[in-house]
C-alpha positions, 0 to 999 in steps of 0.5 A: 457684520452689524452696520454701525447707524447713526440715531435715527431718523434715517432711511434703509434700502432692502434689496432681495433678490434671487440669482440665476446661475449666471456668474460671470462679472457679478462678484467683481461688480458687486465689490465695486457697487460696495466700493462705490455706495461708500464714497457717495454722499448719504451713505451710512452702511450696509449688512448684506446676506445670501443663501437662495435669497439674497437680501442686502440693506444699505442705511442713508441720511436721506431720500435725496442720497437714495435717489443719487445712488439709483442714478449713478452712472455705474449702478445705472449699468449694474441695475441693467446688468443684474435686469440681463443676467443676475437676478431672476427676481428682485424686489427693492423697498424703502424704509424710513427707520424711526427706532433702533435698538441692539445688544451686544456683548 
């Protein structure tokens, strides 16, 4: 599904990554991670796709709410987590988003 962005200006977080065969916990964590980036405060949506590369991208009001996601307590453990046992390799960049368009029918 196509996260529904408000007009810009507004950020965008890119996480690709690629997995190891490790699965215990992962998709559990990775349903909360979702369910938690919803509540806090900045966060517009995301769009997320997986097949050997995983790429995820969640939309935010500002930098401020970027960096208050990076450092909630629960992702903090997630990112450790991932670091251990889930990703091989992984790569996140921020992005100011100056102009959107779409089509849809």
């Amino acid at each position: 599904m196509i996260a529904d962005t408000p007009a810009p200006p507004y950020y965008a977080v890119i996480f690709s990554n690629i997995r190891t065969e490790i699965e215990e916990g992962y998709a559990a964590t990775s349903l909360e991670m979702l369910r938690l980036a919803e509540t806090q405060k900045g966060y517009l949506g995301h769009e997320s796709v997986r097949e050997q590369l995983g790429i995820t991208i969640s939309y935010w009001e500002s930098l401020d709410a970027i960096r208050n996601w990076k450092q909630q307590t629960d992702h903090l453990l997630a990112q450790r987590m991932g670091q251990k046992k889930w990703y091989s390799a992984y790569k996140t960049r921020i992005c100011l988003v100056e102009r959107d368009y779409g089509f849809e029918k």
